[in-house]
C-alpha positions as CSV (number, residue, x, y, z in Angstrom):
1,X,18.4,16.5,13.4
2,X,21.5,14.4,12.1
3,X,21.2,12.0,9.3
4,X,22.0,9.2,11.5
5,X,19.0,10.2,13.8
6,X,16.7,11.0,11.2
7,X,17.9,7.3,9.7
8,X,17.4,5.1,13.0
9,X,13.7,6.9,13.3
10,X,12.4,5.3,9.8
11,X,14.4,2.3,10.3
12,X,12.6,1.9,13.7
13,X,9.4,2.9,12.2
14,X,10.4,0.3,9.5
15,X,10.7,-2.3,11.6
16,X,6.9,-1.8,13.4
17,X,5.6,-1.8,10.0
18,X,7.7,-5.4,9.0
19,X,6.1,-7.1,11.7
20,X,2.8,-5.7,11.3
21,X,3.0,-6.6,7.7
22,X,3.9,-10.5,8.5
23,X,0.2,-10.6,10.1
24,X,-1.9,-8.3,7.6
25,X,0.4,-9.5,4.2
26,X,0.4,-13.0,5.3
27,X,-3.7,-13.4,5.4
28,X,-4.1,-10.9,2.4
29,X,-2.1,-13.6,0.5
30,X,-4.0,-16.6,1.2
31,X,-8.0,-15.0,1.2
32,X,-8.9,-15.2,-2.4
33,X,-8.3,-19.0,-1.8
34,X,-10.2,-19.3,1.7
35,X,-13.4,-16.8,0.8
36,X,-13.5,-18.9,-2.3
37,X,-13.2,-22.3,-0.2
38,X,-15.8,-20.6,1.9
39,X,-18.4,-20.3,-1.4
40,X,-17.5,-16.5,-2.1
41,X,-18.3,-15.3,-5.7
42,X,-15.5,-13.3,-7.5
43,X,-17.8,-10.5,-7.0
44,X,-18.2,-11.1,-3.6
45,X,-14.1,-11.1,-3.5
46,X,-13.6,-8.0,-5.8
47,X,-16.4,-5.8,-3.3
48,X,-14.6,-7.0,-0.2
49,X,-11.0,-6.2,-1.1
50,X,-12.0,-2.8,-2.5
51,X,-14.8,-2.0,0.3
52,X,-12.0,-2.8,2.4
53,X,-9.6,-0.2,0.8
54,X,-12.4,2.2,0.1
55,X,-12.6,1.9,4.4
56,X,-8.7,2.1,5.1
57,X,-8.0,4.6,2.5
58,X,-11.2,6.7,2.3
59,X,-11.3,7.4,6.6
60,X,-7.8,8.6,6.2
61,X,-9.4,12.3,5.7
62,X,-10.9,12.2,8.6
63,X,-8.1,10.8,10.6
64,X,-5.2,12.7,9.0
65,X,-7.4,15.8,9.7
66,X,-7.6,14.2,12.9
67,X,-4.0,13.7,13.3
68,X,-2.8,17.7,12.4
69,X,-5.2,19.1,15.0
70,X,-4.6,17.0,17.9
71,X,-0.6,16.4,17.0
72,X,-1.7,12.7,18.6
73,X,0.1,11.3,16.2
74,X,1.8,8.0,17.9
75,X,-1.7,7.6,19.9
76,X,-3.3,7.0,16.7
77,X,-0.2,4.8,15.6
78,X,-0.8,2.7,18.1
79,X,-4.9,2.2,18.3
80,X,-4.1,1.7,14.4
81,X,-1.9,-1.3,14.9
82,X,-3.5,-2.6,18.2
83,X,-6.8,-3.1,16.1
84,X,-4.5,-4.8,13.6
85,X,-3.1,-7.4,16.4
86,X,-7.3,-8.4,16.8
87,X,-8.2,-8.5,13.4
88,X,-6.2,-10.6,11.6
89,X,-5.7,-13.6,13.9
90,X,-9.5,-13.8,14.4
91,X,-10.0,-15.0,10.8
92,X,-8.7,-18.0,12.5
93,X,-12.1,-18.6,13.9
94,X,-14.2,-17.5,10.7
95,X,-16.1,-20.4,9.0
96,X,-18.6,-18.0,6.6
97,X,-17.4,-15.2,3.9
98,X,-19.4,-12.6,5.2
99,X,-17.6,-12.8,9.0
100,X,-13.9,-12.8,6.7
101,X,-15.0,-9.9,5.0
102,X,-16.0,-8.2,8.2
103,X,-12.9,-8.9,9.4
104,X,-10.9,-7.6,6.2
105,X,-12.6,-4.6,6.7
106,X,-12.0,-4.3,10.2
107,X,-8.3,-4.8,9.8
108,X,-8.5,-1.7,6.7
109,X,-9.9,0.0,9.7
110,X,-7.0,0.1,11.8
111,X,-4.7,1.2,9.1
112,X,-7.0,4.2,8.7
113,X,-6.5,5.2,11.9
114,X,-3.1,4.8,11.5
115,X,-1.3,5.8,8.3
116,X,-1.2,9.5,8.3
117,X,0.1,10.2,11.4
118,X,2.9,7.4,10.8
119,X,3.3,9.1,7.5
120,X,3.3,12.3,8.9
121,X,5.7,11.1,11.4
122,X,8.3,9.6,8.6
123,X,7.9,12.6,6.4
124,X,9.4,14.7,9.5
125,X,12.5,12.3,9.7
126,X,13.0,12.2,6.1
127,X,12.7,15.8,5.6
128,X,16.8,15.4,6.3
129,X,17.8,12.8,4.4
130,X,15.3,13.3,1.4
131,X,11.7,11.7,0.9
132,X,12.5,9.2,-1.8
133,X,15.4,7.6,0.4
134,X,13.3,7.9,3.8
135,X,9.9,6.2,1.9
136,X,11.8,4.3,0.3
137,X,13.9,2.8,3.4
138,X,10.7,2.5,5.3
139,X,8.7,0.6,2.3
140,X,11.6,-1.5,2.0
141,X,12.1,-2.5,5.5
142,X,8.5,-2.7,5.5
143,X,8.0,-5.4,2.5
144,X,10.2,-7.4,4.3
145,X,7.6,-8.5,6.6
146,X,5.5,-8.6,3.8
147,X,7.6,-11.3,2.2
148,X,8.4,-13.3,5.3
149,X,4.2,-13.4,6.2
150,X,3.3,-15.3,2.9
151,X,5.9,-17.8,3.5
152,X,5.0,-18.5,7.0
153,X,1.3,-18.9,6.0
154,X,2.6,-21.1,2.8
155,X,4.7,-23.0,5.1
156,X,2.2,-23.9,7.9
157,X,-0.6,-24.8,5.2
158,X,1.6,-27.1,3.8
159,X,2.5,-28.9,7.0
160,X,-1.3,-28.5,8.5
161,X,-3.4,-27.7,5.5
162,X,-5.1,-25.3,7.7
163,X,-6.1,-21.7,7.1
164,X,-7.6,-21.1,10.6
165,X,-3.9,-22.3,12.0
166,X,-1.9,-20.0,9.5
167,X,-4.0,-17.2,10.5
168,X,-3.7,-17.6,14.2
169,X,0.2,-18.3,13.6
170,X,-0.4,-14.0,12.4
171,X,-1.1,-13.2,16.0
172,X,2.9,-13.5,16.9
173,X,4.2,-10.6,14.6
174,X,1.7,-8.7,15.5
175,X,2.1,-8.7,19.3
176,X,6.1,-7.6,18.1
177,X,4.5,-4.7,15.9
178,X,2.7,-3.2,19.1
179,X,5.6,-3.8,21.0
180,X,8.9,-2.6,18.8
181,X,6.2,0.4,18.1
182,X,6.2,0.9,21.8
183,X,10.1,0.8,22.3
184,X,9.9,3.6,19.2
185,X,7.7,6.2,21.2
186,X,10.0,5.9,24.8
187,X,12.8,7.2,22.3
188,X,10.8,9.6,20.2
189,X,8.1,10.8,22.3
190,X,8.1,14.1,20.3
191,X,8.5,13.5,16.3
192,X,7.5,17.3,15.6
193,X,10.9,18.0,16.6
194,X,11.9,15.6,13.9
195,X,11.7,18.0,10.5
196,X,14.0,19.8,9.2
197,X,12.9,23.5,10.1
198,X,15.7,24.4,7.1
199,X,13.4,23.0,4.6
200,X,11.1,26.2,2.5
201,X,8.5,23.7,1.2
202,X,5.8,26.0,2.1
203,X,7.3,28.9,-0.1
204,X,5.9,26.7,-2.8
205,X,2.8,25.4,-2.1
206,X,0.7,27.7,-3.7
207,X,2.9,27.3,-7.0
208,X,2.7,23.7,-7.1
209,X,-1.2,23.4,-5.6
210,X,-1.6,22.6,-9.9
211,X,0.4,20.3,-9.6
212,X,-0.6,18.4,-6.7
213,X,-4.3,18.6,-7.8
214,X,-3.3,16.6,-11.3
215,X,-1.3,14.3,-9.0
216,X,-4.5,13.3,-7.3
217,X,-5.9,12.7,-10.1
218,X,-3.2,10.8,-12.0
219,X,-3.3,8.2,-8.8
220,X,-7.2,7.9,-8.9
221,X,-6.8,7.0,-12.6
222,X,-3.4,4.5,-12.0
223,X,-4.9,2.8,-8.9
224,X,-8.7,2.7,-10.3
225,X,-7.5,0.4,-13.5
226,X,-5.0,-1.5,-11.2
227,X,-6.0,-4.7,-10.1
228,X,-6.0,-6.0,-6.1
229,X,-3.8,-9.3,-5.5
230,X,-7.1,-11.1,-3.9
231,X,-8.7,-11.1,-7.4
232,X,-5.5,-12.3,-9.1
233,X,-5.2,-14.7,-6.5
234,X,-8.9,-15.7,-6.9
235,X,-7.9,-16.4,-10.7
236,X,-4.9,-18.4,-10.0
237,X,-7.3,-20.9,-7.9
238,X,-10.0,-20.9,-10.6
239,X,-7.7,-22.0,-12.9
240,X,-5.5,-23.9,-11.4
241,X,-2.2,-23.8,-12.8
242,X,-1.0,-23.6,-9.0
243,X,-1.5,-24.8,-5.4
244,X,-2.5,-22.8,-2.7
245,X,1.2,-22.6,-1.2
246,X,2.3,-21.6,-4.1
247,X,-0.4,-18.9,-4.6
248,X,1.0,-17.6,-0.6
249,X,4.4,-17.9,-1.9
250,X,3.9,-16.1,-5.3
251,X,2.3,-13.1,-2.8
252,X,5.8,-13.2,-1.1
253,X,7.6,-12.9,-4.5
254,X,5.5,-9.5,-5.1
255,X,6.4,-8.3,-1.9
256,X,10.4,-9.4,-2.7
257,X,10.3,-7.3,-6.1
258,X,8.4,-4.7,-4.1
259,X,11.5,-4.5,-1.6
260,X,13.9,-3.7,-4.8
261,X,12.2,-0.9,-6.1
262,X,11.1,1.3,-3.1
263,X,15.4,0.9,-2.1
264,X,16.0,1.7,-6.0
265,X,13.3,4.0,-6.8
266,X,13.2,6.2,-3.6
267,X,17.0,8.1,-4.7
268,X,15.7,8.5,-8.3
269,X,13.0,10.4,-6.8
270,X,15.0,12.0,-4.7
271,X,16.8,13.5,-8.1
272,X,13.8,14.1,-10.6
273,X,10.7,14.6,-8.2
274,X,8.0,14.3,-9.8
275,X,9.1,13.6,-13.4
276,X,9.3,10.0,-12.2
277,X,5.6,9.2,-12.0
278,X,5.1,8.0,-15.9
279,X,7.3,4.8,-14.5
280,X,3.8,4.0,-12.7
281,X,1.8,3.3,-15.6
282,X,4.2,2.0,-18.0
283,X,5.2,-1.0,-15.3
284,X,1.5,-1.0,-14.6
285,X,0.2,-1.7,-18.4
286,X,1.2,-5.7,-18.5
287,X,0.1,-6.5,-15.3
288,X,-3.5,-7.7,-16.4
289,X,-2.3,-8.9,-19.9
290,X,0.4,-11.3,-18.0
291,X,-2.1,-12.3,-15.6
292,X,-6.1,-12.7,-16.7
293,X,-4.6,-13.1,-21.0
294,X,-1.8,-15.1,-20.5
295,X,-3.0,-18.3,-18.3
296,X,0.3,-20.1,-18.0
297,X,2.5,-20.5,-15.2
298,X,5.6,-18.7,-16.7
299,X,3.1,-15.2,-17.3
300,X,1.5,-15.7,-13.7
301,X,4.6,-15.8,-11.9
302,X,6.6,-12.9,-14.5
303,X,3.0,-11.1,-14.2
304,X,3.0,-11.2,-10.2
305,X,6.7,-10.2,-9.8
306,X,5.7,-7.3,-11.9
307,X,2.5,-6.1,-9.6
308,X,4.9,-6.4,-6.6
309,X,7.2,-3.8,-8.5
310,X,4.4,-1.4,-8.9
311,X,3.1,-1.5,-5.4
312,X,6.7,-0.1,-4.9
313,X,6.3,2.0,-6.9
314,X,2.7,3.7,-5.5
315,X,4.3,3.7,-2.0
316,X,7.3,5.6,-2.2
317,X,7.0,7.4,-5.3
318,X,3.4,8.4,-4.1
319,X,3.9,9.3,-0.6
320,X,7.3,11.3,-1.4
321,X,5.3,13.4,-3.6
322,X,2.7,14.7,-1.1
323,X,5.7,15.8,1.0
324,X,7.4,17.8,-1.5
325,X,4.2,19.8,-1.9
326,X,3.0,20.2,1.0
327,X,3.6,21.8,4.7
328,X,4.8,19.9,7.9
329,X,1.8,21.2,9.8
330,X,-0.9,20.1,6.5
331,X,0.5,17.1,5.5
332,X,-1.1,14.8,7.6
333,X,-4.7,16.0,6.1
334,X,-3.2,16.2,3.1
335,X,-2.0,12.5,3.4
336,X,-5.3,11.9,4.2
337,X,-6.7,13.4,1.0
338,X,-4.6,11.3,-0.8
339,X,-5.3,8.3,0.4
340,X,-9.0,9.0,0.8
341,X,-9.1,9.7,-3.3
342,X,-7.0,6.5,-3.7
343,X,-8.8,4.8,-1.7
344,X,-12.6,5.5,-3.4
345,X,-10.6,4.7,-6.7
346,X,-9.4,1.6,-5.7
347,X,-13.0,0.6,-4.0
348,X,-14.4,1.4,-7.4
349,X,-11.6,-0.4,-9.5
350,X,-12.1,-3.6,-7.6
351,X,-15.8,-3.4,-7.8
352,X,-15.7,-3.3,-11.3
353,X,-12.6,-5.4,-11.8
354,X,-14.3,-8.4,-10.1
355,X,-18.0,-8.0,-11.7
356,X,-15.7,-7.6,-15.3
357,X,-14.0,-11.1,-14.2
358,X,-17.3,-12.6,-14.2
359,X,-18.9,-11.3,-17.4
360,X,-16.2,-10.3,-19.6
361,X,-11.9,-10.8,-19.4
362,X,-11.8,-8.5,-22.8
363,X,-13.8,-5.5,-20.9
364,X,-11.6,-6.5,-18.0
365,X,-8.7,-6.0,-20.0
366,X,-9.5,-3.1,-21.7
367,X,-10.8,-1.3,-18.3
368,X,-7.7,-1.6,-16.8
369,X,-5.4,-1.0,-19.8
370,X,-7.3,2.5,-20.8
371,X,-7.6,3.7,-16.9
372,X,-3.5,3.0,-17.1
373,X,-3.1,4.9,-20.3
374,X,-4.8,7.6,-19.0
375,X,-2.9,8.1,-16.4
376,X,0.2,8.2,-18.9
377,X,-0.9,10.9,-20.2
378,X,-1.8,13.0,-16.7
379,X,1.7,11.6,-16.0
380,X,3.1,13.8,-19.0
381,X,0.9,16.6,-18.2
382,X,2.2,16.8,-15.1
383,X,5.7,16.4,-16.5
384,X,5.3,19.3,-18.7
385,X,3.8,21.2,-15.9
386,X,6.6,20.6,-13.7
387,X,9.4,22.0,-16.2
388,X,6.9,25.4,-16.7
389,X,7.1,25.8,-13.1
390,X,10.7,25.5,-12.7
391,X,11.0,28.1,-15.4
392,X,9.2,30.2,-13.7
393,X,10.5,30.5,-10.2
């Protein structure tokens, strides 16, 4: 496959994902405010954010398992996304917190469904042009949408001060996801054909299977201490310093600084592999001190730019690394592993994240700051552990 091919596939892919990310990034933005409009607890907030990535992420086992015996992968693309186009425009009609967290949930669902297979899918084209540049594009592309969403559900609040009309507005880009991700199969009806056959990945799997174990368990420890936007947002409404607009448009910012890194991250990975996962925790250390120590407006918005660059981080230096070490025809279960284990650690850090908010911002603190140190130093295990192998091969 030519670079230009394998380019226009992620770009394409890219593009689904932007749309789809208007609708699901737009409400993710804006529902610390509304559940907490709606009488939600923090508690309640932290347990429904983090059931709903313990769902998304943690069903991804069974799906990417799913997904490498069937090869179905653009039918579960698109029952992933379709359930996305339902979801998210319903909360227009919610009026308690336990119907919005169903919802949430629901919406986690679809992704589930759909991730590893379009993973899978964006791993084959990048195989040509490298992992870190092909993540990277896509998450790029991708947090676009993510960007644009918040604004649109800033923008309509402002003018209506509605939620139930921002959320319905989220029904347009996702109709546009379904279809651009439509227009993407008729050209690429077969993305097995996709990977580059050259590539001797599997001649290595059992070398780095070390490796990749400790990377599991470095991403458990990062994600588990790192805390979900909804709670931050949830602070930023307790205490005020900002309006909801602002809140939505702060989201956007995260998603802008987001953009930056996966384009400027993704060739760095490209060069030093693995090596580059200590930039994870070292970006993800002032995150909570910025946001839940600091309570200004200057450490908010510095501390929210900042969580935007890590999420850019986690998606294209993570997702590059499962496709360096493993095989085309296991890497959707394997994506699925991944994100299942990120998934439980996330459902478990925002669980406790959100009960620590209530009863302690010290413990809060120093949860997330040890969980983020420990992952340092998996990061410079694994470092060390990548220089042995390359000695010995």
């Amino acid at each position: 496959m030519s670079d230009k091919r394998a380019i226009k596939v992620v770009i394409l892919l890219g593009l689904v994902s932007l749309f789809a990310d208007v609708t699901y990034e737009g409400s993710r933005g804006i529902l610390g405010p509304f559940l907490h409009s709606l009488g939600a607890s923090a508690t309640v907030v932290g347990l429904t954010s983090g059931l709903g990535e313990l769902i998304g992420y943690g069903l991804r086992l069974v799906f990417g398992y799913i997904a490498d015996r069937t090869k179905k992968y653009w039918a579960m693309t698109i029952l992933g996304y379709l359930i996305n186009l339902i979801a998210v425009p319903l909360l227009a009609f919610a009026k308690r917190w336990e119907v919005v967290s169903g919802l949430v949930i629901a919406e986690r669902f679809g992704k589930a469904i759909r991730t590893p297979a379009r993973d899978t899918i964006i791993s084959y084209a990048s195989s040509k042009i490298g992992y870190g540049r092909g993540f990277g594009l896509h998450e790029a592309i991708d947090q676009i949408g993510a960007i644009i969403g918040p604004l649109i559900v800033a923008w309509v609040i402002h003018l209506a001060g509605s939620y139930s009309l921002a959320f319905l507005s989220l029904g347009i880009p996702a109709i546009l996801s379904v279809v651009t991700l439509l227009l993407t199969i008729a050209i690429y009806p077969k993305p097995e054909v996709l990977e580059d056959r050259t590539e001797k990945i599997d001649q290595g799997v059992k070398r780095l299977s070390k490796i990749f174990y400790f990377f599991l368990l470095f991403s458990m420890l990062t994600i588990c201490g790192y805390p979900h936007f909804q709670i931050i947002s949830y602070h930023l409404k307790r205490i005020q310093i900002v309006s909801d607009e602002v809140i939505s448009s702060l989201y956007a910012l995260a998603m802008a600084t987001d953009v930056l890194t996966a384009l400027i991250i993704g060739r760095v990975f490209d060069k030093f592999k693995l090596k580059t996962l200590f930039i994870i925790p070292v970006f993800g250390i002032p995150v909570p001190i910025l946001i839940f120590i600091w309570e200004n407006l200057i450490s908010a918005i510095v501390g929210v730019a900042l969580w935007g660059v890590v999420m850019g981080l986690y998606e294209t230096i993570l997702k590059a690394t499962v496709a360096v070490t493993i095989p085309a025809q296991n890497r959707s279960l394997a994506y699925g592993i991944f994100h299942s284990l990120f998934g439980i650690a996330w459902f478990t850090g925002g669980a406790v994240i959100g009960w620590l908010y209530e009863t302690s911002i010290v413990s809060l603190f120093a949860f997330s700051i040890g969980l983020q140190i420990l992952s340092l130093i998996c990061s410079v295990y694994l470092f060390l552990l990548t220089i042995r192998q390359t000695k010995n091969q």
